[in-house]
C-alpha positions as CSV (number, residue, x, y, z in Angstrom):
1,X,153.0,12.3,201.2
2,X,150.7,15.3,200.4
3,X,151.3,18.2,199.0
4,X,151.5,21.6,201.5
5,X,148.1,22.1,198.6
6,X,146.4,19.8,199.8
7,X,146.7,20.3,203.4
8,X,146.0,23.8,203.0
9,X,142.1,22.9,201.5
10,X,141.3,19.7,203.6
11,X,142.7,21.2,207.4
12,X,143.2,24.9,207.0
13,X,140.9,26.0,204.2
14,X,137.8,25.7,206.7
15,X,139.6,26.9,209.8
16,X,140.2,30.3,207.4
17,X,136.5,30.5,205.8
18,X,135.7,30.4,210.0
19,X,138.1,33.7,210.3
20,X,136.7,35.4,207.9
21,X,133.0,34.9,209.4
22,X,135.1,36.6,212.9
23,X,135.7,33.6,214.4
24,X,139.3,33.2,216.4
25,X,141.0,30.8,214.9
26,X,144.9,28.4,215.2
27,X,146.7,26.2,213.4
28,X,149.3,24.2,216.3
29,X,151.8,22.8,214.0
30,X,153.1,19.8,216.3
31,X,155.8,17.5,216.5
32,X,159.3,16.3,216.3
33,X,162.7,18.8,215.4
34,X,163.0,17.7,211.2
35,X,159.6,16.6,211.0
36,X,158.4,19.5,208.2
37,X,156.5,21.7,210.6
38,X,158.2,24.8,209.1
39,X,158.0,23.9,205.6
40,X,154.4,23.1,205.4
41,X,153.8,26.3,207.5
42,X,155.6,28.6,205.3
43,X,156.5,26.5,202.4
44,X,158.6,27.9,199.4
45,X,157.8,31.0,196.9
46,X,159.1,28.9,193.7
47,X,157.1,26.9,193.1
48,X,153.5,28.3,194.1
49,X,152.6,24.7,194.3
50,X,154.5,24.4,197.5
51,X,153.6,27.7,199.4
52,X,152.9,26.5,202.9
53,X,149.6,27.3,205.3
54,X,150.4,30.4,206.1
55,X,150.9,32.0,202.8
56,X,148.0,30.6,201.4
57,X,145.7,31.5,204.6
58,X,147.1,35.0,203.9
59,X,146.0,35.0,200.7
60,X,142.4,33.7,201.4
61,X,141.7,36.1,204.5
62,X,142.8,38.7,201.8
63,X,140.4,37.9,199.1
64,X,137.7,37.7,200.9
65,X,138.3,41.0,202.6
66,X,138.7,42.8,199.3
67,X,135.5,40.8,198.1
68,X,133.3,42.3,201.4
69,X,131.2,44.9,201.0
70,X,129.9,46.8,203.9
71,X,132.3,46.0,206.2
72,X,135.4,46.7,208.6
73,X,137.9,44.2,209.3
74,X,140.8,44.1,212.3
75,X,143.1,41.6,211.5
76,X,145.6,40.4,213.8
77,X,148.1,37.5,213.3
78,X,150.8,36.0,215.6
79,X,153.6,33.1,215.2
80,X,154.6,31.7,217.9
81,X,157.9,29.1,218.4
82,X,157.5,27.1,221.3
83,X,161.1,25.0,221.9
84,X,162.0,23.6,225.0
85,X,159.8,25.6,227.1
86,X,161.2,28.7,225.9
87,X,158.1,31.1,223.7
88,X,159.0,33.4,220.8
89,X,157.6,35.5,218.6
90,X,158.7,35.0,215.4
91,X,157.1,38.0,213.8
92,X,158.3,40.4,216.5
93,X,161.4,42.9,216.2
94,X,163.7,40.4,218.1
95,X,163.0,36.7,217.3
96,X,165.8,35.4,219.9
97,X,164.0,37.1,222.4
98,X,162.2,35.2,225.2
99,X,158.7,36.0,226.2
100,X,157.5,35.8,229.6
């Protein structure tokens, strides 16, 4: 019953400030096939109010970068699918391909 907003500050918001201080960090989006594990990850453009984690964390580790001064930043994402024991990377070339 909570808004993909909310979410964001109370779970994510904290696991993001800990990124941007260069600590690894992951959101595990767990649970059953329906469940809203893709919409609160990547939520909808339209409107802003239910852009999901990922979006917003995107936004955040970008704001603070462009807010640093005196310093270098390397930032790498991945999203993984896990289903039925088969991994994929969903932001790689092929995302019907299987990883070993």
């Amino acid at each position: 019953e909570h808004s993909t907003e909310h979410i964001y500050n109370e779970i994510a918001y904290p696991l993001v400030e800990g990124v941007t201080e260069g600590y690894n960090g992951t959101i595990f989006a767990y649970g059953q096939t329906g469940s809203g594990k893709s919409f609160t990850m990547q939520g909808v453009v339209d409107p802003s109010s239910q852009k999901g984690i990922i979006p917003r964390a995107f936004e955040h580790i970008f704001e603070s970068i462009q807010c640093a001064e005196n310093a270098k930043f390397l930032l790498r994402a991945s999203y993984l699918e896990i289903y039925n024991e088969d991994v994929r990377d969903l932001l790689g070339a092929d995302t019907k391909k299987k990883l070993e």
